[in-house]
C-alpha positions in Angstrom: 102.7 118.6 153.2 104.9 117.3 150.3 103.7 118.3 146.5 102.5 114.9 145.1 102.4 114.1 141.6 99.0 112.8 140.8 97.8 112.4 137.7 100.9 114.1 135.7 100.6 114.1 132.2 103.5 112.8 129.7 103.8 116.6 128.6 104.9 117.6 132.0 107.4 115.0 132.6 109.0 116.0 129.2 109.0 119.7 130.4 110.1 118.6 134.2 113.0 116.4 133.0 114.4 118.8 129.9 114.4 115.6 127.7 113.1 114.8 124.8 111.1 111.1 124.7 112.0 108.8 122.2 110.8 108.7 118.8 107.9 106.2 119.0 108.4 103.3 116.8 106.2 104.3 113.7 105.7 100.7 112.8 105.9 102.0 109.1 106.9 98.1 108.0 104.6 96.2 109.7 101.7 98.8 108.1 103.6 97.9 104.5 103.5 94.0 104.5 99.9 94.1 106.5 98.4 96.5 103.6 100.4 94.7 100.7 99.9 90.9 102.6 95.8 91.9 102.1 95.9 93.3 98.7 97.5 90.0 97.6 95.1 88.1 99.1 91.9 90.2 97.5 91.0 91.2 100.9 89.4 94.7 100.5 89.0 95.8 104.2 91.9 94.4 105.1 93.9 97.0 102.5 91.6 99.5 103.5 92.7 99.4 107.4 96.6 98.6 106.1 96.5 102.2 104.1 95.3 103.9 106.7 97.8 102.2 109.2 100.5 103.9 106.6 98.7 107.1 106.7 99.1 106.8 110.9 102.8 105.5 110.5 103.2 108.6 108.5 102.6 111.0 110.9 104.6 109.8 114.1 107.8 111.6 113.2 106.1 114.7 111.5 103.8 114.8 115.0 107.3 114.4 117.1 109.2 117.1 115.0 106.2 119.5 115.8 106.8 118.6 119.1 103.1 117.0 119.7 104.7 114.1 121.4 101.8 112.4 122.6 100.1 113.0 119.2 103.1 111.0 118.1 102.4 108.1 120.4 99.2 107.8 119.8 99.8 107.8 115.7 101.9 105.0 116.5 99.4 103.1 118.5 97.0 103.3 116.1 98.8 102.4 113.2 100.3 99.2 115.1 96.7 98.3 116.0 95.2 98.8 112.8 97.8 96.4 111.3 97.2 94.0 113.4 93.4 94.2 112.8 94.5 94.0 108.9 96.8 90.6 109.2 93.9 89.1 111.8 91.4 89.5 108.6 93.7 88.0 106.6 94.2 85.2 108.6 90.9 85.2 109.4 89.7 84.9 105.5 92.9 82.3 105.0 91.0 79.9 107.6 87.3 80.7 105.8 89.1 79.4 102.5 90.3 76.5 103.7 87.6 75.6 105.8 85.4 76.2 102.5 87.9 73.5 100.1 87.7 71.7 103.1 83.7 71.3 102.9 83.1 71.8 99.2 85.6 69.7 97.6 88.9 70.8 96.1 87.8 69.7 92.0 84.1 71.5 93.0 86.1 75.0 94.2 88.8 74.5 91.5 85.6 74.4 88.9 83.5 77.4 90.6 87.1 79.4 89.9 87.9 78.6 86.3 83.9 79.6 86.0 84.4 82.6 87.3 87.6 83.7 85.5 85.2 82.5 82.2 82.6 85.2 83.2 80.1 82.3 83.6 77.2 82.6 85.5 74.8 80.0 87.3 
């Protein structure tokens, strides 16, 4: 019977092969400009999920170093996918703002935001 390799884990081809994987892309800029793209744009949650893609981004090569490789991929998953998320709300709250000029009026939406920046109420 031949010794079939079911099911082997990414540890054990790193131990089989004497190898060390690649350094998984941290995605440390695309965490940056999603996190600094949504602060600019006032979007809250959107800079909430862009720090903590930066926090993720930060541990890829601190997780490789200690050798925890798939710790390392997976911080680099999650940091890519949290960025993402972070530029689709922005994107997502770009289209709400036009779509709102678009229905309100561009003088009516320039009016409600010189009444806010006066502190006046309705």
């Amino acid at each position: 019977m031949e010794n079939q390799d079911y099911g082997s884990s990414f540890q054990d081809k790193v131990n089989i092969s004497n190898e060390l994987p690649p350094v998984p892309n941290s995605n440390m800029p695309l965490a940056i400009i999603s996190t600094v793209l949504t602060c600019c744009s006032c979007n809250c949650v959107g800079a909430i999920l862009g720090i903590i893609a930066m926090v993720y981004a930060g541990q890829v090569n601190t997780k490789y170093i200690a050798q925890d490789y798939i710790g390392a991929e997976n911080a680099a998953k999650n940091a890519r996918i949290l960025s993402f998320v972070a530029l689709g709300m922005l994107v997502l709250g770009i289209i709400l703002n036009i779509i709102y000029v678009m229905m309100v009026g561009v003088s009516t939406y320039i009016s409600q935001y010189e009444e806010i920046l006066r502190g006046v109420r309705y």
